[in-house]
C-alpha positions as CSV (number, residue, x, y, z in Angstrom):
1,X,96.4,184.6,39.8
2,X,95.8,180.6,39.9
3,X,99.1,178.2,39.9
4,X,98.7,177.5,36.1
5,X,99.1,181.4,35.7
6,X,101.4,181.8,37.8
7,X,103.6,179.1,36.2
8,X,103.4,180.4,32.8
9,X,104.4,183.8,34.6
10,X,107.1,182.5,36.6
11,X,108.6,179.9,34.0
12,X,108.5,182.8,31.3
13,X,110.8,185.4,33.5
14,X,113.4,183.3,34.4
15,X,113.8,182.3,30.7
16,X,113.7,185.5,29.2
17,X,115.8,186.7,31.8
18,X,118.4,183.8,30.8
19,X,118.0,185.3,27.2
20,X,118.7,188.9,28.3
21,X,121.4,188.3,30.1
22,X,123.7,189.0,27.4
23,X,123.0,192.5,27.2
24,X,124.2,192.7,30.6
25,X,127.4,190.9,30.2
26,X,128.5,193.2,27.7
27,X,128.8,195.6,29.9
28,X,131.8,193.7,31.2
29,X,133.6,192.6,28.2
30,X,136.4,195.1,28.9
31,X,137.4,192.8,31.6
32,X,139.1,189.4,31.3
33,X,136.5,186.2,30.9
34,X,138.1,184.6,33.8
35,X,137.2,187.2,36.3
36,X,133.6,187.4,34.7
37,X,133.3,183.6,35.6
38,X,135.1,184.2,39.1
39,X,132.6,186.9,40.1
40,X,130.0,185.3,38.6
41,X,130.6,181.4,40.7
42,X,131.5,183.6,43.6
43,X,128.3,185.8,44.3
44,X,126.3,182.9,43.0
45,X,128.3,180.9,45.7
46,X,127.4,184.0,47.9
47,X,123.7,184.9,47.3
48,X,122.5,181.0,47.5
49,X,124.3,180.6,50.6
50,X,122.9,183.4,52.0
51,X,118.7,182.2,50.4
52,X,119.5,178.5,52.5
53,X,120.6,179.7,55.4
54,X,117.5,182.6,55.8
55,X,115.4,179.3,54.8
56,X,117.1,177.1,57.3
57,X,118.0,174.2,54.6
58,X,121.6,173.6,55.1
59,X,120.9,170.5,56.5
60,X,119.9,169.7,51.9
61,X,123.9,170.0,52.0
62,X,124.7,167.3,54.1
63,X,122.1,164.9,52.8
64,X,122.9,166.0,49.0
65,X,127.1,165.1,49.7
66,X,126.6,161.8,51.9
67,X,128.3,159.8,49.8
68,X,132.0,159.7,47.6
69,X,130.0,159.1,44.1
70,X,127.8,162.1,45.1
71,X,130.7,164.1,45.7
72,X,132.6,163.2,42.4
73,X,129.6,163.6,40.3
74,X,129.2,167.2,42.0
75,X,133.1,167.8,41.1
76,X,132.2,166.9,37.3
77,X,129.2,169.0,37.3
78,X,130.9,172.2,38.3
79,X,133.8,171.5,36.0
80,X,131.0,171.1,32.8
81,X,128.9,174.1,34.3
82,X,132.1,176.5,34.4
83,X,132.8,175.6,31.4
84,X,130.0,176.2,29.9
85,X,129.6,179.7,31.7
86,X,133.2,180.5,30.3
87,X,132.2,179.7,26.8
88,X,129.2,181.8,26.8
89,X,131.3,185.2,27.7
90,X,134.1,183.9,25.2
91,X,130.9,183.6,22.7
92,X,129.4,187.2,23.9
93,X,132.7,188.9,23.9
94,X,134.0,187.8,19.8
95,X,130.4,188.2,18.8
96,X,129.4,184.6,18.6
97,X,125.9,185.1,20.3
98,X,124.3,183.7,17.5
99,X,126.7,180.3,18.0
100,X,125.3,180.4,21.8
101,X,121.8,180.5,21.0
102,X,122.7,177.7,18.3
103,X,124.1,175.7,21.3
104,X,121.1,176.1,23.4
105,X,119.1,175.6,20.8
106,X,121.1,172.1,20.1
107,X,121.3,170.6,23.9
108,X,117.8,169.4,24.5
109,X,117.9,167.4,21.8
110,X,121.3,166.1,22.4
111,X,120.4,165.3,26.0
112,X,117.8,163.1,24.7
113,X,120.5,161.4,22.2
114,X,122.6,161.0,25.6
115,X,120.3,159.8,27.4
116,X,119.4,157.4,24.8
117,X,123.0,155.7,24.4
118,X,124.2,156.2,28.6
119,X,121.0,155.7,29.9
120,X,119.2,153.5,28.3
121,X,116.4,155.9,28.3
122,X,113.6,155.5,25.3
123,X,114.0,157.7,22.2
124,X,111.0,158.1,19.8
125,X,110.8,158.4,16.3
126,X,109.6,161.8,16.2
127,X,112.9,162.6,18.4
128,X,114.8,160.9,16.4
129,X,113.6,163.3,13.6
130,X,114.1,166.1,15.3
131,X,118.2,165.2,16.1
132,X,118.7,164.4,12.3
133,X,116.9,167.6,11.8
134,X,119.5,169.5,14.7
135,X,122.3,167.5,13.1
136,X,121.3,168.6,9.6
137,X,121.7,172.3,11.1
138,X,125.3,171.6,12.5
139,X,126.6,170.3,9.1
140,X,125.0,173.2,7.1
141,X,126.5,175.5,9.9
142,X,129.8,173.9,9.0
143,X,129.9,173.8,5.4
144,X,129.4,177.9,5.7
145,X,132.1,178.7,7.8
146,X,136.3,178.8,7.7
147,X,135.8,176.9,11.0
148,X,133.4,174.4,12.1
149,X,130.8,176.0,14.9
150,X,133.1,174.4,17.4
151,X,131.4,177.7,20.3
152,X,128.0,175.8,19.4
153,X,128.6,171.9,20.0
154,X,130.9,173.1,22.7
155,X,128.5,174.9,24.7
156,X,125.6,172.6,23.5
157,X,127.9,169.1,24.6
158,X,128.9,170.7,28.2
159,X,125.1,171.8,29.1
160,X,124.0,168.2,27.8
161,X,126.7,166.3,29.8
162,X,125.7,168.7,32.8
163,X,121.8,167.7,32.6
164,X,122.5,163.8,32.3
165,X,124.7,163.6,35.2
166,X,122.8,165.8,37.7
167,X,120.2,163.8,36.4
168,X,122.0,161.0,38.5
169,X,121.8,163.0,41.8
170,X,118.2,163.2,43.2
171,X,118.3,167.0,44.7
172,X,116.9,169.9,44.1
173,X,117.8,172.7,41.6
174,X,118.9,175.3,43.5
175,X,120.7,172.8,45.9
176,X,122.8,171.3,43.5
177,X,123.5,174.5,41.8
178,X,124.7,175.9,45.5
179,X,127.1,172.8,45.9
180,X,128.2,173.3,42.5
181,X,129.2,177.1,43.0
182,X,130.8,176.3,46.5
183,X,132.8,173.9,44.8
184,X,133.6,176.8,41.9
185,X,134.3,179.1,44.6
186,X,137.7,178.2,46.1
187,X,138.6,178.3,42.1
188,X,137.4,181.4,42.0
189,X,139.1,182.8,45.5
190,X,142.4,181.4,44.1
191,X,142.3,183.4,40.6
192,X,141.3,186.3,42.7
193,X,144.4,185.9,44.8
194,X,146.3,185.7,41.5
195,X,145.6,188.7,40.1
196,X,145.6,190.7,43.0
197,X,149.1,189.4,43.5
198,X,150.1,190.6,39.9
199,X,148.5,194.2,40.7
200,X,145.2,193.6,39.1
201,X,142.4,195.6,39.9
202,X,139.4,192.8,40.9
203,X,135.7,193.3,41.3
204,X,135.6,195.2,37.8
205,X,137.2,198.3,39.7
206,X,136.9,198.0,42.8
207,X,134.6,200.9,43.3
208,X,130.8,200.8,44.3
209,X,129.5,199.9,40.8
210,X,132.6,197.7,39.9
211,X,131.0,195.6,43.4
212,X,127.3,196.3,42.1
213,X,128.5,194.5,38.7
214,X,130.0,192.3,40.1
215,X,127.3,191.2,42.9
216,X,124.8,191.2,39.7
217,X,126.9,188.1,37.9
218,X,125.1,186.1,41.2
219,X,121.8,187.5,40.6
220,X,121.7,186.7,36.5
221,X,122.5,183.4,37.8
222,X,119.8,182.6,40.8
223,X,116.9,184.9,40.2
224,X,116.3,183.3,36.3
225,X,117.0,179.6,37.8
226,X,114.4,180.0,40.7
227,X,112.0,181.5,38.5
228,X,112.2,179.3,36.0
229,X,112.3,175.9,37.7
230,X,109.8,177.0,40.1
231,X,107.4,177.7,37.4
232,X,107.8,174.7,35.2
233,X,106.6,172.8,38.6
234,X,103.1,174.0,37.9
235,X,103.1,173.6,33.8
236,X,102.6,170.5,31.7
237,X,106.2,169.2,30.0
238,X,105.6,170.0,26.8
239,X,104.7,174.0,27.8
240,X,107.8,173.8,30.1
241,X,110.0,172.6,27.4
242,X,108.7,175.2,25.1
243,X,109.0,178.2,27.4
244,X,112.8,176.9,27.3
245,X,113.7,178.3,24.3
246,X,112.3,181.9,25.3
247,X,115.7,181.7,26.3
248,X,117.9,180.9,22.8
249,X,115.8,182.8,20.6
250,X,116.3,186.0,22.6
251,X,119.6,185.2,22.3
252,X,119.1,184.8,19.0
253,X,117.7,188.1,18.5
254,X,120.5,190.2,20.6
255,X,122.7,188.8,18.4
256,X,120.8,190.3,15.5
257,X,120.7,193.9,16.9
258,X,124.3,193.9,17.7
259,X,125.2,193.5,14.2
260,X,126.2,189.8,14.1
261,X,126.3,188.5,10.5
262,X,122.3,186.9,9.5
263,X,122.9,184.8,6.5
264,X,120.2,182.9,4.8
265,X,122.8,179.5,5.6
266,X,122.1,181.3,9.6
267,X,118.1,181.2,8.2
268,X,118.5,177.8,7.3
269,X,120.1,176.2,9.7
270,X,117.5,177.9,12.5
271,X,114.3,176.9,10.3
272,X,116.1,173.1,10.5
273,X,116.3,173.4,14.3
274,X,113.0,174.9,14.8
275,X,111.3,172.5,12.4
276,X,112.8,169.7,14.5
277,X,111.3,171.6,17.7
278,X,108.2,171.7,16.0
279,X,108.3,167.9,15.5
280,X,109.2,166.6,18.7
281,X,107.1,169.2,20.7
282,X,103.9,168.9,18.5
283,X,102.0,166.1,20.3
284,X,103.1,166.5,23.5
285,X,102.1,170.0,23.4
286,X,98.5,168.7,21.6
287,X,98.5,165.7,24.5
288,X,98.3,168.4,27.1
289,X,95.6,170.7,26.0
């Protein structure tokens, strides 16, 4: 298999992983979203930990927090990445899928919006197209329901503030991601404590598959990361940046098989994101052939 192959192979798996994972954490939606989160920060804490150490890069730690700003960015980032985890479960677990894959659908383009306006960073027309076209979607969206798709711009705002300010700290993926778990981890330690002080059972039953389920949480979280990053270091943008969304419209289609309500206002508002997709990704994708 040659790199460009192996990209394509690697970038795809770790995004339709990210899309399947779903189906997995519906197993646990009998238990409360907190502990979900806490196992899931935890093991992920866990599992990296364990990856550096076996690769000898500990030393990416030190380098990565050598200064207060680092630090406080790092603090922000696992605050915005919890939250976003939390908000995904609370999606999965009222059977708001559909408003997750909405979200993910929404926070490319609203991470180019951001980094238009904090960064100073250039926005093209056809971009801009493509947000009225996302912004377009979110109104519709709106109009159609009692409430406005507050799950959506939620998830899709968090993720986007996430990617501009790690975007500020030159490290690696999986090295921030580690920092930003050890920092979730005394969170999660001290809810742990909590409930096992109120009688609570933890570790979704504390038995061997309650552990097994638990340990999992880590792996939905590192396995699709590494494959995916690793893979779109091999592929042109525009390929990377589609292979992304592998990862929504699985979602996307869950969603569908477990029942959620389809609409043709849900059909419209998707053709108005993925026409904007088609607009923005068009000539890179053409620029790279």
């Amino acid at each position: 298999m040659n790199k460009i192959s192996y990209g394509y192979a690697s970038a795809t798996s770790g995004a339709l992983i990210w899309g399947m994972a779903p189906l997995y954490y519906r197993l646990l939606n009998e238990f409360p979203l907190m502990e979900v989160v806490a196992q899931r920060a935890f093991w992920s804490c866990i599992l990296f930990m364990v990856v550096f150490i076996i690769q000898n890069r500990l030393s990416e730690l030190r380098q990565a927090l050598n200064s207060f700003k680092n630090i406080s960015l790092f603090i922000i980032c696992s605050a915005l990445i919890g939250t976003n985890w939390l908000l995904f479960i609370f999606a999965l677990n009222y059977g708001q899928l559909m408003q997750s894959a909405l979200g993910y659908y929404i926070f490319p383009l609203l991470t180019a919006a951001m980094g238009y306006y904090f960064l100073g960073e250039r926005l093209d027309k056809l971009t801009k197209i493509a947000l009225l076209f996302a912004l377009a979607a979110v109104l519709l969206k709106g109009t159609s329901l009692s409430n406005f798709p507050w799950i959506a711009i939620s998830m899709a705002t968090t993720f986007a503030l996430y990617a501009i300010i790690r975007k500020q700290l030159p490290v690696k993926s999986d090295t921030g991601t580690l920092i930003e778990t050890i920092m979730l981890a005394p969170i999660a330690l001290i809810y742990f404590g909590w409930q096992a002080q109120n009688g609570a059972v933890l570790f979704f039953g504390a038995d061997l598959m309650g552990l097994m389920l638990a340990v999992f949480c880590g792996l939905f979280t590192i396995i699709p990361l590494y494959l995916f990053h690793n893979g779109n270091k091999m592929l042109p943008l525009a390929i990377a940046g589609l292979i992304f969304y592998l990862n929504p419209t699985s979602q996307l289609i869950i969603s569908i098989m477990l029942g959620e309500p389809f609409s043709f206002i849900d059909i419209s508002v998707f053709v108005l994101i993925w026409t904007g997709l088609l607009i923005q990704f068009s000539p890179m994708f053409f620029k790279s052939q």
